[in-house]
C-alpha positions as CSV (number, residue, x, y, z in Angstrom):
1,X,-5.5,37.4,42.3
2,X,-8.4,38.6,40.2
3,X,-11.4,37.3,38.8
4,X,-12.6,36.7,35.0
5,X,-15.7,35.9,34.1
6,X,-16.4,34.5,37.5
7,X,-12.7,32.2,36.8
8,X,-9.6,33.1,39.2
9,X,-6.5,34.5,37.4
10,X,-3.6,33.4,39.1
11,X,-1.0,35.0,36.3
12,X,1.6,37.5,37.1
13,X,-0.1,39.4,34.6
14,X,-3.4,41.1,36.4
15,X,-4.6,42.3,33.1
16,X,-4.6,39.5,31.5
17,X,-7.4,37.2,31.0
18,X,-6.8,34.0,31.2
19,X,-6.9,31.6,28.7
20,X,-8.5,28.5,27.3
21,X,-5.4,27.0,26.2
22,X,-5.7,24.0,23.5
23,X,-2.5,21.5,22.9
24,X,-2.4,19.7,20.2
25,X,0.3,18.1,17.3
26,X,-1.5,19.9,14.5
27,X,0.9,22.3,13.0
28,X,0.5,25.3,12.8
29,X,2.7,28.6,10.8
30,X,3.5,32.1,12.9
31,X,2.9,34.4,9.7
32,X,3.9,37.0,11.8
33,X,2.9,38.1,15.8
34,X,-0.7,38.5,14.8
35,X,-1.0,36.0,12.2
36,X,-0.8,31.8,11.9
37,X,-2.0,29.8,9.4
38,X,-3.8,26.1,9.9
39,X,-5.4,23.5,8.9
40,X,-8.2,25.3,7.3
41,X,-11.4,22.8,8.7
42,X,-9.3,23.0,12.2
43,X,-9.5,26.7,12.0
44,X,-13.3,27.0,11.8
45,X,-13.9,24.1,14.2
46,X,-12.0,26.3,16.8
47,X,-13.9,30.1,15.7
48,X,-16.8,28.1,16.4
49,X,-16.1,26.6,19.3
50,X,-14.9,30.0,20.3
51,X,-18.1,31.7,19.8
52,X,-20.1,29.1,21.3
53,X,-18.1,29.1,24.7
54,X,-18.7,32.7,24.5
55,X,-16.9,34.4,27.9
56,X,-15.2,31.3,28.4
57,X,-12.8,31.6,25.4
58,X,-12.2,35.3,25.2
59,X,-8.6,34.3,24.8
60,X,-8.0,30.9,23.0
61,X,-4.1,30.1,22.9
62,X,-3.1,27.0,20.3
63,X,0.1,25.4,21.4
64,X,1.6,23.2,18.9
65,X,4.5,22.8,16.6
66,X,6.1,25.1,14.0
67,X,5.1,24.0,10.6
68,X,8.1,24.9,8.6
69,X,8.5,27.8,5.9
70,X,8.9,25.0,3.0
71,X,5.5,22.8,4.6
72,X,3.7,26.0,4.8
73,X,4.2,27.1,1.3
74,X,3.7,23.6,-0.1
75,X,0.5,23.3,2.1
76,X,-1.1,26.5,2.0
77,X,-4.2,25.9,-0.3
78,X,-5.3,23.9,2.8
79,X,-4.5,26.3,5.3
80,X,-6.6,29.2,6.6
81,X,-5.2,32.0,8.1
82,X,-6.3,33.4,11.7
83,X,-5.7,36.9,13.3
84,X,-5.2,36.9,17.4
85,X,-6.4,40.7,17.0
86,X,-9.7,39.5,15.2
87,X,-10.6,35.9,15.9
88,X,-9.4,35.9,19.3
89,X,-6.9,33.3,18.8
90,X,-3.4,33.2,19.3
91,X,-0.8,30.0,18.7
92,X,2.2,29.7,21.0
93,X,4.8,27.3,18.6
94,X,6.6,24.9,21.3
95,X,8.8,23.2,19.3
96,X,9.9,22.9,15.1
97,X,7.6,20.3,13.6
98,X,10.1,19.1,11.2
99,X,12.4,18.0,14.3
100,X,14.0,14.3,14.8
101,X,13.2,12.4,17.7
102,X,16.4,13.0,19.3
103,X,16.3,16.8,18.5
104,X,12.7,16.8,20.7
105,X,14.7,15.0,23.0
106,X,16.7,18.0,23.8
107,X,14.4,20.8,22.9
108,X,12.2,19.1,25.6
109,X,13.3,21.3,28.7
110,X,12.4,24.2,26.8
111,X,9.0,22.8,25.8
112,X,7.7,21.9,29.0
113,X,8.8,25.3,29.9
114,X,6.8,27.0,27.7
115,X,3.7,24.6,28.9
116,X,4.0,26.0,32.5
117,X,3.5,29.0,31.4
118,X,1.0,28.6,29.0
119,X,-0.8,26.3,31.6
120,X,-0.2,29.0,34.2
121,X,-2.6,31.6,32.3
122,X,-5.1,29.1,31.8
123,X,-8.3,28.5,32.9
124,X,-9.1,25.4,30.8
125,X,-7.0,23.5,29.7
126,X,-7.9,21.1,26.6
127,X,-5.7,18.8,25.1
128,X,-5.0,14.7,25.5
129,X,-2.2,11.6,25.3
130,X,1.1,12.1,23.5
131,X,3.2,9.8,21.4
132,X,6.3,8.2,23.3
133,X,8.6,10.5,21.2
134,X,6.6,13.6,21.3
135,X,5.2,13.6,24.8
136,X,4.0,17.5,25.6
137,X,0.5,17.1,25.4
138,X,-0.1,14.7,27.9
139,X,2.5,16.4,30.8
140,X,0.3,19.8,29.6
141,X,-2.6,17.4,30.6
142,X,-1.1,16.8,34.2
143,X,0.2,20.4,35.1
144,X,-3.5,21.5,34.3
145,X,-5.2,18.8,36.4
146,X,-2.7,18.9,39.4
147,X,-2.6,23.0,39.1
148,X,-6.4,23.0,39.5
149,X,-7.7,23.9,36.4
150,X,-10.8,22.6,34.4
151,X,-9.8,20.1,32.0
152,X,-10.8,18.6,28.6
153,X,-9.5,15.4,27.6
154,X,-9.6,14.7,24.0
155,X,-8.5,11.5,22.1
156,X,-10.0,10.9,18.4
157,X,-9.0,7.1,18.1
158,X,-9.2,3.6,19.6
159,X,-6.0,2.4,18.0
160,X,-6.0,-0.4,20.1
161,X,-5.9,-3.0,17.1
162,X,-3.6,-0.2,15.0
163,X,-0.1,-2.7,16.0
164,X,-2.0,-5.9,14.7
165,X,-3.0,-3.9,11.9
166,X,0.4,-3.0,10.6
167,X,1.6,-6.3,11.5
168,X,-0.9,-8.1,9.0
169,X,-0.2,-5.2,6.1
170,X,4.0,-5.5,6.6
171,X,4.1,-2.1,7.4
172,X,5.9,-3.4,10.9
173,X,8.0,-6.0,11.3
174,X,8.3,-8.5,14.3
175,X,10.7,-6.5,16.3
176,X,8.7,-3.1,15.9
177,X,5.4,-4.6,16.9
178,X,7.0,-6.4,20.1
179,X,8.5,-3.2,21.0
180,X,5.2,-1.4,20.5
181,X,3.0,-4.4,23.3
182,X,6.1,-4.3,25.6
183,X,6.8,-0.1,25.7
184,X,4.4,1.8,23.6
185,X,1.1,0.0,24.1
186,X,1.3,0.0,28.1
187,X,2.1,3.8,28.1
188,X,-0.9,4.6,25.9
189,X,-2.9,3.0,27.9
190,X,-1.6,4.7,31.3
191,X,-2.5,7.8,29.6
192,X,-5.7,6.8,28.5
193,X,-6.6,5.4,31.6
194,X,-5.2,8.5,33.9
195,X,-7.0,11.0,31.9
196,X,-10.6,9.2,32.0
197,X,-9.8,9.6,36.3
198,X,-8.6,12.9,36.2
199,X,-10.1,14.8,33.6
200,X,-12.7,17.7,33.7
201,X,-14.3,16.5,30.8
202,X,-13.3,13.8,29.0
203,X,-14.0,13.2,25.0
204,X,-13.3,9.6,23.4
205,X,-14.2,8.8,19.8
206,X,-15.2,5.7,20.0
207,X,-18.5,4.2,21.9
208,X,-15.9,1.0,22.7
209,X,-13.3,3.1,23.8
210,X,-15.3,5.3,26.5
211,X,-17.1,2.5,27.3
212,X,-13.9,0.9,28.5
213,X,-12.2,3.4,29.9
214,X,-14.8,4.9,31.4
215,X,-16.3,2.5,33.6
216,X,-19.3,4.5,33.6
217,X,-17.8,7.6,34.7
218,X,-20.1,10.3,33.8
219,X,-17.0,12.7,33.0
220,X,-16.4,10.3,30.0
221,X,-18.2,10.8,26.4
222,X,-18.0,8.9,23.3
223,X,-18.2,11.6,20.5
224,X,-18.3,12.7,16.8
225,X,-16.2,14.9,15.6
226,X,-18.2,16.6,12.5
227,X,-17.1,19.5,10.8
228,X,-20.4,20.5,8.5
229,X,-23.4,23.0,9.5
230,X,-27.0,22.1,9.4
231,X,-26.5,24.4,6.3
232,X,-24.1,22.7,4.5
233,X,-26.4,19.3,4.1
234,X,-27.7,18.7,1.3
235,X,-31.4,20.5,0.7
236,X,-34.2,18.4,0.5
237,X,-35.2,19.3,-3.3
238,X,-31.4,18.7,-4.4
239,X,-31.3,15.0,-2.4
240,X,-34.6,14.1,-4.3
241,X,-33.4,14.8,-8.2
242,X,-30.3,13.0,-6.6
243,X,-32.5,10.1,-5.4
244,X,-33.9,10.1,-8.9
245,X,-31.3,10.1,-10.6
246,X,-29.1,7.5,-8.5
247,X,-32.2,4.9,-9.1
248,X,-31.2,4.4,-13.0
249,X,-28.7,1.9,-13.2
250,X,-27.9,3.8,-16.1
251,X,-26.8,6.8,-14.7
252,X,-22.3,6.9,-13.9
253,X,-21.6,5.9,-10.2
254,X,-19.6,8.9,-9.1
255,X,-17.0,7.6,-6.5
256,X,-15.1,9.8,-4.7
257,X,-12.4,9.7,-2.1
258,X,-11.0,13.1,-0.4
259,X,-8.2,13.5,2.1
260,X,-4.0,12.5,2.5
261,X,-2.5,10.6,0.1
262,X,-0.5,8.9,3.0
263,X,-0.3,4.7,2.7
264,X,-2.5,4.0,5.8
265,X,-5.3,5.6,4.0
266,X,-5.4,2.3,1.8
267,X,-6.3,4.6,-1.5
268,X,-4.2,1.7,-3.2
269,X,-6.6,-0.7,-2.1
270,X,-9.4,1.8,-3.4
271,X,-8.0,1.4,-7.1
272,X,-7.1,-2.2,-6.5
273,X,-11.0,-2.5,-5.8
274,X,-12.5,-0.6,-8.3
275,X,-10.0,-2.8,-10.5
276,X,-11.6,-5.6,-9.2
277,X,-15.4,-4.1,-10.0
278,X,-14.7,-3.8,-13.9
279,X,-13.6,-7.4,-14.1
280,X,-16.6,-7.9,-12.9
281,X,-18.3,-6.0,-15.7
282,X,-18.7,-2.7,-14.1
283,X,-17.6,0.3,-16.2
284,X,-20.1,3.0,-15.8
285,X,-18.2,4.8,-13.1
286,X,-16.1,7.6,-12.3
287,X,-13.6,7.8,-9.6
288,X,-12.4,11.2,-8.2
289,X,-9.5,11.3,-5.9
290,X,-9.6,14.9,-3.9
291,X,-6.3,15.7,-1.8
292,X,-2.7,15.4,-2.2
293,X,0.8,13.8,-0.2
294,X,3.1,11.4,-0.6
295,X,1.8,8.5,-2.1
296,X,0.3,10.6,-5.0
297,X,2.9,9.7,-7.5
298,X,2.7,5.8,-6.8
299,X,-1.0,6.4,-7.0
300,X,-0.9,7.5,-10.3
301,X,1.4,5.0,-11.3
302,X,-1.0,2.1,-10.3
303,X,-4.2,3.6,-11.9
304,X,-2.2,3.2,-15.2
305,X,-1.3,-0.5,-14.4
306,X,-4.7,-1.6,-13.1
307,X,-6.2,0.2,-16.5
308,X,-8.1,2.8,-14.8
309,X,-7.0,6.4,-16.0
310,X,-10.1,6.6,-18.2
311,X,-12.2,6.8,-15.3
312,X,-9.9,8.1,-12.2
313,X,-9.0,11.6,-11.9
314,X,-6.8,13.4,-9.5
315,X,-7.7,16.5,-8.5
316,X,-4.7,17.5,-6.0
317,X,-6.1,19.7,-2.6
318,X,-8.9,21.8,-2.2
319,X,-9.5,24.1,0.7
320,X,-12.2,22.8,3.1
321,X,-15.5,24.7,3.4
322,X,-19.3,25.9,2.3
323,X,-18.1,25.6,-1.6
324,X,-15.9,22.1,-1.1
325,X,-18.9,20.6,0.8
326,X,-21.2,21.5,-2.0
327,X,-18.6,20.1,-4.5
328,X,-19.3,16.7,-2.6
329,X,-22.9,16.8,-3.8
330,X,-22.2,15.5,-7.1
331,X,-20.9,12.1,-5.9
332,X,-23.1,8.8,-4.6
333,X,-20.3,6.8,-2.9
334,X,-17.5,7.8,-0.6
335,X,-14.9,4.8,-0.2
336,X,-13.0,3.9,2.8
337,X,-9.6,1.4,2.8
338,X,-7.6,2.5,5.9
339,X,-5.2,0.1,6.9
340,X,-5.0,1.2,10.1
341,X,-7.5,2.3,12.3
342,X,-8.6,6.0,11.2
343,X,-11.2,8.0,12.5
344,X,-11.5,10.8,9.6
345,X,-14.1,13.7,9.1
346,X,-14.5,12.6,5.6
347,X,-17.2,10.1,6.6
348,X,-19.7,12.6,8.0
349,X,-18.7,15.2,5.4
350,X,-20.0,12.6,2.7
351,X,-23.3,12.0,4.9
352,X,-23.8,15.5,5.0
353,X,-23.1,15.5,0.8
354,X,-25.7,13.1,0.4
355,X,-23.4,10.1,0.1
356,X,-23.6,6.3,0.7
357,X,-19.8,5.1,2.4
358,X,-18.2,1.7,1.8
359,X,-15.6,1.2,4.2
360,X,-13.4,-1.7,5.7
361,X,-15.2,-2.6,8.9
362,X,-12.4,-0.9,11.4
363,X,-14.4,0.2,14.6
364,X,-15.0,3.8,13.5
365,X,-16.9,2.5,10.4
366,X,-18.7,-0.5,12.1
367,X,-19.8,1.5,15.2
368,X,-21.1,4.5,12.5
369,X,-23.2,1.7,10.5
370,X,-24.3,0.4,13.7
371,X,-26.3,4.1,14.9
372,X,-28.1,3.6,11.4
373,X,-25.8,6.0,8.7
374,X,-25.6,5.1,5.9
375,X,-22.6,3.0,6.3
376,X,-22.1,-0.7,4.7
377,X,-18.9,-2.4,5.8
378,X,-16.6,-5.7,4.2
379,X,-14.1,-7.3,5.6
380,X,-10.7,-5.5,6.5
381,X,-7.7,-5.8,4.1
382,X,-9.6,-7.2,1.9
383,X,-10.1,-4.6,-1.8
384,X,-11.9,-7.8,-3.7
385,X,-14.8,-7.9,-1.2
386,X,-15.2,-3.7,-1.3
387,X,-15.0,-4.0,-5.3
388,X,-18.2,-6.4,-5.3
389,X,-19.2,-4.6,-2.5
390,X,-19.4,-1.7,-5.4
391,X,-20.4,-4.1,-8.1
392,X,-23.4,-4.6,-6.2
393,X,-24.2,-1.1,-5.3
394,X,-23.9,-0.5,-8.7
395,X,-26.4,-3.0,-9.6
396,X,-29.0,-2.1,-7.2
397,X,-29.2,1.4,-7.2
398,X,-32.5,0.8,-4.8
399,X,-30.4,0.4,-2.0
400,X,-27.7,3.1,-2.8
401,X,-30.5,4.6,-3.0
402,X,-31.4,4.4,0.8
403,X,-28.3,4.3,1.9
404,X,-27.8,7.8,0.9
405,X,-31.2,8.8,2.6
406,X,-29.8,7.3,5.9
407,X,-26.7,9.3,5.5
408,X,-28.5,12.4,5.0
409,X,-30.6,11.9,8.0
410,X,-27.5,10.6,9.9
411,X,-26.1,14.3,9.1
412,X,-28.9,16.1,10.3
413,X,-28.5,14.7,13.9
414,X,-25.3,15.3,14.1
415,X,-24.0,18.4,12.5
416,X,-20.7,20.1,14.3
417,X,-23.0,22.7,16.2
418,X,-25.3,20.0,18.0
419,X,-22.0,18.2,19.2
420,X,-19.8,21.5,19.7
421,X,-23.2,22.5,22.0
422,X,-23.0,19.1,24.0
423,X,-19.3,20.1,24.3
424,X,-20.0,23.4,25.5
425,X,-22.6,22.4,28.4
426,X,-20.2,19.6,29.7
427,X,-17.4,22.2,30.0
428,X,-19.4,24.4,31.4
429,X,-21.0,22.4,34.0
430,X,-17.0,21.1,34.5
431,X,-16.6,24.9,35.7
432,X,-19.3,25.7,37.4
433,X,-18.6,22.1,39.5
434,X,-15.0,23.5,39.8
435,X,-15.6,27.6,40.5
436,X,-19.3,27.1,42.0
437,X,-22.8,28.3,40.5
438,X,-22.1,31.9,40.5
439,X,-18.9,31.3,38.0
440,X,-20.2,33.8,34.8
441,X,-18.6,32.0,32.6
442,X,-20.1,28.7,33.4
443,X,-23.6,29.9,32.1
444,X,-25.5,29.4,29.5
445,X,-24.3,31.5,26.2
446,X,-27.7,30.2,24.7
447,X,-26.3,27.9,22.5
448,X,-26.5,24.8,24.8
């Protein structure tokens, strides 16, 4: 046995250093043995978490599924690519992403085998609870706590009300949402639950959702998961000519939306709205629509009937980074519809853009209004209330007007380097509490 950065190796291999391994179900592609490509704003969240935890992820290992050839070509614009030789990173596919539930079934053997060994050459292990018919991150979750290693538990939704949800919309029937109370629900929550006792650290978006299964454990931390730099806010001479500007009820609203086109992101609701605004006697707007998937062509389809392809525009994906964040600039108002709950980046990317967001009040919304951004919520499942929730808006550009100055300042406290820092000192004090004081790897990297 050897030592790492003040970190026992327990690994056949002596000279290798061991690993901060990170599970996840975000799909990734092997471009070859050095190469994988992404999810291009998951790429840069992990080279700078990597940086930040300085000795403690010298070797970062992603395990997740195998995006196939077909998804990777069709997705690619939205991928980044990483080098293991260069960025330090390298994924470990468990299982092929595009694989039925009774075809995980059998490949599971293999997959839990690959865990153990992943999990062996660990030192951290990071990763949280699994769906019923895809359960590898949660056992990676056990082998890493019973096999003594630090580690991070990470779930980035309450979807507690989610089966309630999809009841209401018809997106599940009786049968499916009894099946979900009786089976799915009580297993979510034993994972939940086990993970706020056992883990390291443990990191729970959603104040309501730590609060509750955290009993006021100090391991347990409500969090944001932002994906902007301090340097990709909006500069203080470019928010004022926007303040300006905005003020003029004159002026086009610029709506945006940006992310899937996937049905539980409610962009249907979004037009249905909007609809709902111009019979109301707004038309000075414009309404961009910034991503792609499966609902696009439907989409399309309904902006034509609702009478709305003068003023909505589809603009397909863009790759996330410095020069899409700027992009955002030019919009006031970010809209939010999901019809389930949803917990997306988008929301603090618009902040940081110097935009106002009107969202159905699902928890992630409410509890972001609630900290002061510059959030106003209506009623869930409801498009008529968020169109006169734009009508007004529209009409009293005063108040868009400070919205957009509390989302701005929302961004400033809570950019992805002030939370990845809190996320650094936590797992490092998890490793010094673990390895003892004199662990190297537990000290500061002078980022925290």
């Amino acid at each position: 046995m050897r030592w790492y950065a003040g970190v026992r190796e327990e690994t056949a291999q002596a000279d290798e250093t061991p690993s901060y391994l990170i599970v996840v179900p975000v799909p990734a592609y092997a471009i070859d043995d050095n190469r994988f490509a992404i999810e291009s704003a998951f790429a840069e969240h992990l080279k700078l978490l990597r940086d930040r935890l300085g000795p403690l992820a010298r070797n970062v290992v992603i395990a997740a599924p195998q995006m196939s050839r077909d998804a990777y070509e069709r997705s690619k614009s939205g991928l980044a690519v990483l080098e293991r030789a260069n960025d330090g990173i390298r994924f470990a596919p468990l299982f092929p992403n595009d694989i039925g539930r009774l075809g995980f079934l059998g490949a599971l053997p293999g997959v839990l085998a690959k865990l153990r060994q992943e999990v062996k050459r660990a030192h951290v292990v990071h990763t949280g609870p699994s769906s019923i018919y895809r359960m590898f991150e949660f056992p990676a979750f056990l082998m890493g706590s019973l096999g003594g290693k630090v580690t991070i538990g990470v779930s980035d939704i309450d979807a507690r009300m989610t089966p309630a949800m999809n009841r209401r919309t018809g997106h599940w029937n009786r049968r499916q949402y009894w099946v979900n109370q009786l089976f799915h629900r009580p297993i979510a929550h034993l994972q939940l639950a086990a993970i706020a006792r056992m883990g390291s650290v443990v990191l729970y978006k959603g104040a309501k959702l730590a609060r509750d299964y955290g009993n006021g454990r100090d391991n347990v931390k409500n969090i944001l998961d932002a994906a902007y730099s301090a340097e990709d806010i909006i500069l203080p001479d470019e928010l004022a000519a926007k303040l300006e500007e905005v003020k003029h009820t004159q002026s086009v609203l610029r709506i945006c939306y940006f992310g899937r086109l996937t049905g539980y992101k409610g962009v249907d609701h979004m037009l249905r709205a909007l609809a709902h605004a111009r019979n109301l006697d707004l038309h000075n707007f414009v309404f961009d629509i910034i991503g792609d998937g499966d609902a696009r062509p439907a989409l399309e389809a309904l902006a034509g009937e609702l009478g709305l392809t003068d003023v909505t525009h589809f603009h397909g994906q863009m790759p996330f980074g410095r020069e899409f964040l700027r992009k955002l600039r030019r919009y006031h108002v970010l809209l939010a519809a999901p019809l389930s709950e949803d917990t997306p980046r988008s929301a603090l990317d618009a902040m940081a853009s110097g935009q106002a967001v009107l969202a159905y009040d699902t928890y992630y919304y409410h509890e972001l209004a609630e900290v002061g951004a510059g959030v106003e919520t209506v009623p869930w499942f409801e498009p008529e209330a968020l169109g006169r929730k734009v009508y007004e808006i529209a009409q009293d550009r005063a108040h868009l007007a400070h919205l957009i100055e509390r989302s701005a300042a929302f961004a400033q406290g809570n950019t992805q380097t002030i939370w990845l820092d809190r996320r650094v000192r936590w797992t490092q004090e998890a490793v010094r509490k673990k390895f003892g004081p004199s662990s190297h790897s537990a000290q500061s990297t002078g980022t925290a």
